[in-house]
C-alpha positions as CSV (number, residue, x, y, z in Angstrom):
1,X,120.5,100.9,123.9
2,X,120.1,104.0,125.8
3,X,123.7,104.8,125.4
4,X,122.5,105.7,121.7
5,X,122.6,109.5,121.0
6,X,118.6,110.3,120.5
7,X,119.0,112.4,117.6
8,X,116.7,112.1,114.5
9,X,119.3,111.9,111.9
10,X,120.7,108.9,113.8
11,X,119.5,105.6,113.8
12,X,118.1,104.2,117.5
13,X,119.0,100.8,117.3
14,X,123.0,101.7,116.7
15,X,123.5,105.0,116.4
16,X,124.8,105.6,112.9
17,X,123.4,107.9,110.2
18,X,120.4,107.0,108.9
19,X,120.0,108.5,105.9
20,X,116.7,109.7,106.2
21,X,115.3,111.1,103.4
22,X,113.1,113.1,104.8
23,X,115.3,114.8,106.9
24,X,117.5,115.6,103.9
25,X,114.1,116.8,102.2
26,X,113.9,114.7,99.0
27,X,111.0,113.0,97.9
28,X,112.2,109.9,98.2
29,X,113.7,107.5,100.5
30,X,114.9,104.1,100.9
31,X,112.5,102.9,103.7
32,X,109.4,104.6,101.5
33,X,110.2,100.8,99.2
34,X,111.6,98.5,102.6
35,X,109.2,96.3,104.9
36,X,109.7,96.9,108.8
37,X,108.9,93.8,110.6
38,X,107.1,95.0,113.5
39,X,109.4,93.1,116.1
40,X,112.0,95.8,115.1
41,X,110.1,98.6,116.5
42,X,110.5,96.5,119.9
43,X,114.4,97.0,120.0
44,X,113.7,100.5,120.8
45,X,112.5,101.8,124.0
46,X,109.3,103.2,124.0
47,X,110.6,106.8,124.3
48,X,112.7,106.9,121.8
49,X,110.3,104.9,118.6
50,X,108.6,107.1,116.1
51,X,111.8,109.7,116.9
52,X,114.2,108.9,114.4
53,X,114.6,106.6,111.1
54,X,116.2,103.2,111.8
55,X,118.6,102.8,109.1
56,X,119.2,100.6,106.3
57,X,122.0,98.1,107.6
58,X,120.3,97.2,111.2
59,X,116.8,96.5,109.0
60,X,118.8,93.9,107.0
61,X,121.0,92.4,109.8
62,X,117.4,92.5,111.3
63,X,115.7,90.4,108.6
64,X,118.7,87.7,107.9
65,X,118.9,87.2,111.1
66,X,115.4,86.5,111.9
67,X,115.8,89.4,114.5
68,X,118.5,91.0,116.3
């Protein structure tokens, strides 16, 4: 993972946008309604979490899969 760009409009787990709301100042975004399962956070090393949004898609390959 450390080959992803660290970049707050991109998501640390693979890189893509992440649509973050916030960054695109609305007052609403999709993760303000989604669960994060806590083992997520995990994926990303520690110097990178609480930098950038993860996105949508790896939160639900993350929760079919039972992780990543």
């Amino acid at each position: 993972m450390s080959d992803i760009p660290n970049s707050p409009n991109q998501c640390p787990l693979c890189g893509a946008d992440n649509r973050c709301g916030h960054l695109a100042q609305t007052t609403e975004c999709w993760c303000f309604h989604a669960a994060f399962p806590k083992e997520i956070f995990e994926l990303i090393p520690p110097e990178q979490r609480r930098k950038a949004c993860i996105c949508q898609a790896c939160l639900e390959r993350f929760t079919k899969r039972g992780g990543m």
